[in-house]
C-alpha positions in Angstrom: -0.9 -7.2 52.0 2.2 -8.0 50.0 4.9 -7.5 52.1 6.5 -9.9 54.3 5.9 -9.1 57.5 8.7 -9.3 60.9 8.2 -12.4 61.8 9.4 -14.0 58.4 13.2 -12.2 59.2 15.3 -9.7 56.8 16.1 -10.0 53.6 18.0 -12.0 51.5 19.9 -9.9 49.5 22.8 -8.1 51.1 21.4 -8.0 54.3 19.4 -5.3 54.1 15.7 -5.6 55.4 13.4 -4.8 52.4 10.7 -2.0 53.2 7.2 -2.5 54.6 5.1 -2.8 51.7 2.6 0.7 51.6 0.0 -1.6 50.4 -3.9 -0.8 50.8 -5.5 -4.5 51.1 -8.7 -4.9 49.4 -11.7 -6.1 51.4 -11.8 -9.5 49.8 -8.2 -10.2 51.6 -9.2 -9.5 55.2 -8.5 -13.3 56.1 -5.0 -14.7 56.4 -2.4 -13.8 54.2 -2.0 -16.9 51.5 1.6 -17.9 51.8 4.4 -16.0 49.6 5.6 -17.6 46.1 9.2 -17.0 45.7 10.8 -16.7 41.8 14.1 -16.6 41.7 15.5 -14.4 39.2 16.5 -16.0 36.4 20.0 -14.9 35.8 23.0 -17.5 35.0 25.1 -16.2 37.2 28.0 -18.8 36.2 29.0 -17.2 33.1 29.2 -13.7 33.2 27.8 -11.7 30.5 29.6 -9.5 27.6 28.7 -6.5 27.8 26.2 -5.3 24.7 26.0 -2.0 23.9 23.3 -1.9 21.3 22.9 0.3 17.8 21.2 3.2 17.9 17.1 2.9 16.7 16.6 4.0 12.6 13.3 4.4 13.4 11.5 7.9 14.8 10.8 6.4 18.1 12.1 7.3 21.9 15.7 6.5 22.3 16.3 3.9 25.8 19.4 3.9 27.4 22.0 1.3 26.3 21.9 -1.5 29.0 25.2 -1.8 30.7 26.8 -4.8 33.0 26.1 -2.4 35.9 22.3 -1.7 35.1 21.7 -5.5 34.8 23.5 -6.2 38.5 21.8 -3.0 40.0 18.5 -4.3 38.4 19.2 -8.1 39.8 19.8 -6.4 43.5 16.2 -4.2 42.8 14.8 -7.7 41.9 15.9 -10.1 44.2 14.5 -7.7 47.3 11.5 -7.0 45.5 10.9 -11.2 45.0 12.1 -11.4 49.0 9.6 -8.6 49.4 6.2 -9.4 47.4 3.5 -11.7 48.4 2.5 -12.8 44.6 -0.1 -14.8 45.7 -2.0 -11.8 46.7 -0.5 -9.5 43.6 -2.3 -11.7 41.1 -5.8 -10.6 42.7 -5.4 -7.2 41.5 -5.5 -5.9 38.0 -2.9 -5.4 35.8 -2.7 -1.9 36.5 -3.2 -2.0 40.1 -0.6 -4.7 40.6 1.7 -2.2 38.7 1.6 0.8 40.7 2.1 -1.3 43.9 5.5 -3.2 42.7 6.5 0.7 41.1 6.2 2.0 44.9 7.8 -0.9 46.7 10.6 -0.9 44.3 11.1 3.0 44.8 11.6 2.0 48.2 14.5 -0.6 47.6 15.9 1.8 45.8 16.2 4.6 48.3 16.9 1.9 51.1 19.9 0.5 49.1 20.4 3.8 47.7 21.3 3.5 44.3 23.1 6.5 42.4 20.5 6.8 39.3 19.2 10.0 37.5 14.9 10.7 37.4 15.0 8.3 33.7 17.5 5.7 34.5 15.1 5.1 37.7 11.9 5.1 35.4 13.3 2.6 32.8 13.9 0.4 35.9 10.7 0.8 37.4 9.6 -0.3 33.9 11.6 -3.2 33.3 10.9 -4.7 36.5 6.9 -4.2 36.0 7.3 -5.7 32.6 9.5 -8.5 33.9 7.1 -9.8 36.9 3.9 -9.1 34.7 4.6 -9.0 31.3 6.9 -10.0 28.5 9.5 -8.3 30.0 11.9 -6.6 27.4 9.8 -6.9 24.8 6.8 -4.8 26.1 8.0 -1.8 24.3 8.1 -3.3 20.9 4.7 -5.0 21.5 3.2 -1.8 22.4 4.3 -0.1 19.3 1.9 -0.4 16.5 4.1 0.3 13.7 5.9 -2.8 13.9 5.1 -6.1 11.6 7.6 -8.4 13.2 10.1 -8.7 16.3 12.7 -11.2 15.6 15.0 -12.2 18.7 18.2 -14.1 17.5 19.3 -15.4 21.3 20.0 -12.8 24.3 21.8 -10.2 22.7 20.3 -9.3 19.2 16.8 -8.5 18.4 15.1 -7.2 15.1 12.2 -5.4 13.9 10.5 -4.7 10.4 9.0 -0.9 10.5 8.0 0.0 6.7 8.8 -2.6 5.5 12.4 -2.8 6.0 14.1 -4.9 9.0 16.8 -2.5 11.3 18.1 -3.8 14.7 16.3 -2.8 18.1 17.9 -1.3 20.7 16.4 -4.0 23.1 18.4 -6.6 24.7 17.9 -9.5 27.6 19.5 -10.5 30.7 20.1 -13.8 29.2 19.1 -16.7 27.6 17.8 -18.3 30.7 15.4 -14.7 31.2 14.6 -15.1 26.9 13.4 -18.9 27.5 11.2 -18.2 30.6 9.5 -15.3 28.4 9.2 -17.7 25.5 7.9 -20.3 28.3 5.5 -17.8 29.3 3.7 -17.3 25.7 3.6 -20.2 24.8 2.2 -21.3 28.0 -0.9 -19.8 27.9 -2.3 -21.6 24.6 -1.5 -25.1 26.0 2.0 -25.3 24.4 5.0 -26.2 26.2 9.1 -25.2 24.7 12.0 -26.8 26.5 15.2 -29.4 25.5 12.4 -32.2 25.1 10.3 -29.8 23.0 12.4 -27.0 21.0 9.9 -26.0 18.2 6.5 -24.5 19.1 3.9 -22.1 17.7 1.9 -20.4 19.6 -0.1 -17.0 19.9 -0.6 -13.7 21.9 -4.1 -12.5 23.3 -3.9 -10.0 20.5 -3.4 -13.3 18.0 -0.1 -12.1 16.8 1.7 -15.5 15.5 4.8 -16.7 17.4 7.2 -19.4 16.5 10.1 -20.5 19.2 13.1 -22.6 19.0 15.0 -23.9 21.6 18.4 -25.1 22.0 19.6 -27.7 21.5 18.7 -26.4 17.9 19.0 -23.2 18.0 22.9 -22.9 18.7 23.4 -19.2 20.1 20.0 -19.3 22.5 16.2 -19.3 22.1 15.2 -17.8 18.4 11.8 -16.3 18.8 10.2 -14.8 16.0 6.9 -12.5 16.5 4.5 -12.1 13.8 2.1 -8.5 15.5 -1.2 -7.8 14.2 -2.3 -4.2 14.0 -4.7 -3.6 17.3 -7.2 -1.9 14.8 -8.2 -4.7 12.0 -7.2 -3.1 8.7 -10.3 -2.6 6.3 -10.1 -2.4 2.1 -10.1 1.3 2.4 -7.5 1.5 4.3 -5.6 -0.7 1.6 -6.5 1.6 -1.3 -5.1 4.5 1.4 -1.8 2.7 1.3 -1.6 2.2 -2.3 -2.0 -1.4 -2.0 -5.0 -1.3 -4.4 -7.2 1.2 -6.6 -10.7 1.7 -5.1 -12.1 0.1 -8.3 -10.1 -3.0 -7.1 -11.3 -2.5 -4.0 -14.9 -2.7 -5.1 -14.1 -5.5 -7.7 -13.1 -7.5 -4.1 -15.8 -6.8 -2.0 -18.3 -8.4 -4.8 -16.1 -11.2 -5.1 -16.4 -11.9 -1.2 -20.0 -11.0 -1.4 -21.1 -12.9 -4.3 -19.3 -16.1 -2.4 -16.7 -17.0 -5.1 -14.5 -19.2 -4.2 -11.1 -18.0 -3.7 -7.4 -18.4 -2.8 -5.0 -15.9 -1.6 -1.5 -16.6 -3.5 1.6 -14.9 -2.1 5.3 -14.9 -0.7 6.3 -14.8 2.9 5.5 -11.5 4.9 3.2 -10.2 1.7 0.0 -9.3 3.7 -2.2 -13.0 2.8 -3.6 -13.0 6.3 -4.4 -9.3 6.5 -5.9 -9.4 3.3 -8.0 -12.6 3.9 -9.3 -10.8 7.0 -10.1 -7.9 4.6 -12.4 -10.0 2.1 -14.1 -11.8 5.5 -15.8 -8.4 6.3 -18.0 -8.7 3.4 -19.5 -11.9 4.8 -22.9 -11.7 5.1 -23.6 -11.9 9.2 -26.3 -14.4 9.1 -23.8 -17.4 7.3 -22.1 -19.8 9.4 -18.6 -19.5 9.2 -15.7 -22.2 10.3 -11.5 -21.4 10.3 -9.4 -24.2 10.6 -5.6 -23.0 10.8 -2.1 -23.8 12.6 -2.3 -20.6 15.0 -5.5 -18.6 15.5 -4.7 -15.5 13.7 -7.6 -14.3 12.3 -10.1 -11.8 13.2 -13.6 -12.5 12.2 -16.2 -9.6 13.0 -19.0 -12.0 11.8 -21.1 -13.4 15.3 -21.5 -16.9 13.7 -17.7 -18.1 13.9 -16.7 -21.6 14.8 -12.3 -21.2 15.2 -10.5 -24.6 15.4 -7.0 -24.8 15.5 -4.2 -27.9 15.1 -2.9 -29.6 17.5 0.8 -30.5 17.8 2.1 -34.2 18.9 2.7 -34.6 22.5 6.2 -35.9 23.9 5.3 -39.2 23.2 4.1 -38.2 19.1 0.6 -39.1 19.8 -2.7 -36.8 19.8 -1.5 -34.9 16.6 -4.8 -33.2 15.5 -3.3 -32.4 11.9 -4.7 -29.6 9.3 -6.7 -32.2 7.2 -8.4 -33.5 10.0 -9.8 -30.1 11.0 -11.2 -29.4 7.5 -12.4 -33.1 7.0 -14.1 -32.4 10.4 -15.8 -28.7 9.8 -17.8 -30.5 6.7 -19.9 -32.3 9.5 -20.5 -29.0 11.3 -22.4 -27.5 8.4 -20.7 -24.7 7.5 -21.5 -22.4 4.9 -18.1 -20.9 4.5 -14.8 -23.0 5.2 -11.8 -20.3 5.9 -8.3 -22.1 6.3 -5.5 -20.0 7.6 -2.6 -21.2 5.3 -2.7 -24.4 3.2 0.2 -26.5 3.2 -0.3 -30.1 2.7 -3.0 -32.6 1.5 -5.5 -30.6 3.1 -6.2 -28.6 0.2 -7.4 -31.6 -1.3 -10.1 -31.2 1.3 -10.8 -28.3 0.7 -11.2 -28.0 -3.4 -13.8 -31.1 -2.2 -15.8 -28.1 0.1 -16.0 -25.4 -2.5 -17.1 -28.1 -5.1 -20.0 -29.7 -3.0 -22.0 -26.8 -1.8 -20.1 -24.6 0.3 -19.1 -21.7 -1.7 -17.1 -18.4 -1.0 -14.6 -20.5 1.4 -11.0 -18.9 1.3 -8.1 -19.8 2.0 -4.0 -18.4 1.5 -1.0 -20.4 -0.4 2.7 -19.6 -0.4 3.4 -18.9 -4.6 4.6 -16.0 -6.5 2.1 -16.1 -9.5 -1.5 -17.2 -9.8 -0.6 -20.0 -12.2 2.5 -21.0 -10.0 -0.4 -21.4 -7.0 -2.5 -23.8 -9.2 0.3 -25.7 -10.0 1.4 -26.1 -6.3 -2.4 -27.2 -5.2 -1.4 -30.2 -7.8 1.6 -30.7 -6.1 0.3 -31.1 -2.7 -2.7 -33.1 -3.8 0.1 -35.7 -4.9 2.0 -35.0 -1.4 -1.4 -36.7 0.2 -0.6 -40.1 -1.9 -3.6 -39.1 -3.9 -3.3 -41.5 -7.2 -5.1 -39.3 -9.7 -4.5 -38.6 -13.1 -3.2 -35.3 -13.8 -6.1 -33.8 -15.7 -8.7 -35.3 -13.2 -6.7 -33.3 -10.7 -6.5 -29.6 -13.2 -10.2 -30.5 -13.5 -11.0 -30.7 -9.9 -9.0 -27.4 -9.2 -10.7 -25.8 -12.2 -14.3 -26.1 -11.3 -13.5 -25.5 -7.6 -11.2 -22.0 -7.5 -13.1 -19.0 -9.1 -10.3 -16.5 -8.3 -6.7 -16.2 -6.9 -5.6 -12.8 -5.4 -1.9 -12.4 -5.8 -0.2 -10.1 -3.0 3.6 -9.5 -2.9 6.0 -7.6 -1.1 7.7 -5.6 -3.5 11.9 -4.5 -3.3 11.0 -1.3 -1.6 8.9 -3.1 1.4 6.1 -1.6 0.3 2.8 -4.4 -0.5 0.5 -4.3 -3.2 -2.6 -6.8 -4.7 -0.6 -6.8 -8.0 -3.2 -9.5 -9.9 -6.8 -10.7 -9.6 -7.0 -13.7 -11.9 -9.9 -16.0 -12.1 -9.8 -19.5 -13.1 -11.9 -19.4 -16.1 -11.7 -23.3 -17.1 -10.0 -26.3 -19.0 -9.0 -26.5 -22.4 -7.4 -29.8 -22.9 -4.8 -30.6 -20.0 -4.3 -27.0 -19.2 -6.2 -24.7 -16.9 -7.5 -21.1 -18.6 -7.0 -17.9 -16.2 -7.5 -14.7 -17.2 -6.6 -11.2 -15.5 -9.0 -9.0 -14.7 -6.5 -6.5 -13.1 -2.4 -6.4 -12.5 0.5 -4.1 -11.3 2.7 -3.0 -13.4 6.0 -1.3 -12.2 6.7 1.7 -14.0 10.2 2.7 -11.8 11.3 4.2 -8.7 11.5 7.5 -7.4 14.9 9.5 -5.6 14.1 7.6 -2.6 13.7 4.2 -4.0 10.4 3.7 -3.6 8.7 1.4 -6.4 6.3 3.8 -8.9 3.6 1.6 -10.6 0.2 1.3 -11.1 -2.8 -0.4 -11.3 -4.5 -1.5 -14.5 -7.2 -3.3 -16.0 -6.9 -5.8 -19.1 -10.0 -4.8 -20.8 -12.2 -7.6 -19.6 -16.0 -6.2 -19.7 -17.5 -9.4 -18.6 -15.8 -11.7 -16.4 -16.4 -15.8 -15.9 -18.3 -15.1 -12.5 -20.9 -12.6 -14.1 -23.9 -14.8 -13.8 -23.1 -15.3 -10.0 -23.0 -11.8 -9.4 -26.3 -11.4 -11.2 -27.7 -13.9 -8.7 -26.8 -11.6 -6.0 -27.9 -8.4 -7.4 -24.4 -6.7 -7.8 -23.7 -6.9 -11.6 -24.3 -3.4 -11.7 -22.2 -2.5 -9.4 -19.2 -5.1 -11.2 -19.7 -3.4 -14.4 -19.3 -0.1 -13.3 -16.1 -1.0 -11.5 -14.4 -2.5 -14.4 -15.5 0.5 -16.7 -13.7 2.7 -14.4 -10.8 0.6 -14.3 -10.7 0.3 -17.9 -11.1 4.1 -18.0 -8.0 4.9 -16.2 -6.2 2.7 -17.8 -6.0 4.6 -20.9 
């Protein structure tokens, strides 16, 4: 079914005719044979390439081979008769794994027909490469597959890294070149309606798994394509798991699930790569199922396990700079869809004017995240991009509207050692004067490190018995259970 059959001549690549393909065809197929697609491999065979022989892994995981020049011209040979070989019209009726095992047996041929000198592995890493090429991400199926690591970042052909624990080390995994890096970077981005080339060199764009990726291209990214990959776990962490990892005390824990039960409004405050998102998705499982929830962000990321989930996402200008969809106009939008919760992914602009507006008229427990360092540093910067909108407001109208809308700001942060911890719940308690009033209800403090250099601290409370959102968790039935969690803390803190 895939393989070209006589009549269409030999092959194209060093004259030798490519093997039958020993393909079963399915009954679906038994009319003509739809005609071949032919890819040419995408190798820039006008410069030649340096060869790169790659650090070894500091992680625990299987070491590859280092790529040579000779395993990237033996794999161009496999390719280019496997391409001259494969009907891939009729390969993309099967499923993944079916179309795998049949390019894995017609490129076993090539290689005994051609025969190539390779050992048992170096023929199984081609095999895999090849698969991976024509029906996946190519090299960067192994790191996508491994569910240790937070982010893959690919700084042109020849240099990729990865974060594992916390701590960024260079991969072991390397491309063709930057013509074989774009087209994967072409193909991700491709399937969420987004396009990367010269005319269009920035994009963001997602996986199926909703791992966040941002590319850019040359002409402004000098030394090839920069693509950065932000993976999500393929198991949704919960708070349990958190208090597991030492990211939180379980009386924390508890003291977050009423807040996200009792629909307080609140804001998740942290640097870059300090676990926002996760920890947003963490609070969203103790959303009662029957509420009507809307998320408005840049890239779908997260993972709502509630069945009554409107997701809208932005919309980036076209070549022409028309048919932006910005940020603000999804959350102005969502208040006409009556929502009862408003989750936005990442505020960044005027937006969060928008949004204080929601959690102020009726629409209580929305979340969102913000890019600070403290819970008062995060109120100050939802001033400063209510100015960014041209908003002409006096300051304390502005403190005011903040104020009454935010009940509590969760700060996460990414300590020294990689490890992440929730090191402050603070609720907004009020104004006196011009000034907004927070107070603590629990913080980290960092006691030292240990022989390895890992960060000792812990958890403690600050001795409040009653905190400013007491009466709303009366109203749902859980002051109980809040007084017994901050006794506990208080407890353990002496």
């Amino acid at each position: 079914m895939f393989g070209k059959r006589g009549s269409e001549g030999p092959a194209k690549s060093g004259g030798v005719t490519p093997p039958p393909a020993q393909v079963r065809a399915p009954a679906a197929a038994s009319g003509p044979t739809a005609p071949a697609v032919l890819i040419e491999p995408s190798r820039d065979t006008a410069q030649p390439r340096q060869q790169v022989v790659p650090p070894s892994m500091q992680t625990p995981s299987r070491r590859r081979t280092a790529r040579t020049e000779e395993y990237y011209d033996t794999k161009s040979q496999v390719f280019s008769a496997l391409i001259d070989t494969i009907d891939l019209s009729q390969l993309s009726k099967l499923g993944n794994e079916a179309a795998r095992e049949e390019i894995r047996d017609i490129v076993n041929d090539i290689i005994t027909i051609k025969n190539f000198a390779m050992s048992i592995s170096e023929q199984e890493e081609l095999l895999e490469d090849i698969c991976n090429d024509v029906l996946g991400y190519g090299p960067l199926e192994p790191l996508l597959a491994r569910d240790d690591i937070a982010d893959i970042m690919v700084n042109g052909s020849g240099q990729t890294f990865i974060e594992v624990g916390g701590k960024t080390v260079e991969s072991e995994i390397r491309f063709r070149d930057n013509a074989q890096l774009l087209s994967i970077c072409q193909r991700i981005v491709s399937q969420v309606g987004r396009r990367v080339d010269e005319s269009s060199p920035i994009c963001d764009a997602r996986l199926p798994d909703g791992s966040r990726v941002n590319v850019i291209a040359p002409p402004l990214a000098i030394d090839g394509p920069a693509l950065t990959i932000r993976k999500f776990k393929k198991d949704k962490l919960t708070l349990d798991q958190l208090v597991r990892f030492g990211a939180i005390t379980p009386q924390g824990a508890t003291l977050l699930q009423i807040i996200g039960r009792v629909r307080c409004n609140v804001v998740i405050s942290g640097g870059t790569g300090s676990g926002k998102t996760t920890l947003l998705n963490c609070l969203t499982n103790y959303i009662d199922r029957d509420e009507r929830v809307i998320t408005c962000e840049d890239t779908a990321e997260l993972q709502l396990q509630q069945p009554h989930v409107v997701r809208l996402e932005t919309r980036p200008p076209n070549i022409e700079g028309e048919g932006e969809i910005t940020m603000r106009d999804l959350v102005k939008n969502c208040l006409r869809m009556r929502p009862e919760r408003i989750i936005v992914g990442e505020v960044r602009g005027p937006e969060v004017f928008d949004l204080l507006q929601a959690m102020n008229t009726g629409h209580d427990g929305s979340m969102g995240t913000i890019h600070a360092n403290t819970p008062r540093e995060c109120l100050s910067r939802m001033e400063s991009m209510i100015a960014m909108g041209g908003f002409s407001l006096p300051a304390k109208t502005v403190r005011e509207i903040i104020s009454s809308s935010v009940d509590v700001v969760v700060q996460a942060a990414r300590l020294r050692d990689g490890s992440r911890r929730i090191t402050q719940i603070t609720e907004v308690v009020g104004m006196e004067g011009d000034v907004i009033i927070t107070q603590d209800l629990m913080r980290y403090e960092i006691e030292g490190e240990d022989a390895n250099g890992r960060i000792i601290g812990r958890h403690v409370s600050t001795g409040i018995g009653k905190p400013h959102f007491w009466d709303r968790a009366r109203y749902y039935n859980e002051e109980r259970r809040l007084a017994a969690a901050l006794d506990e803390m208080e407890q353990k803190a002496q």
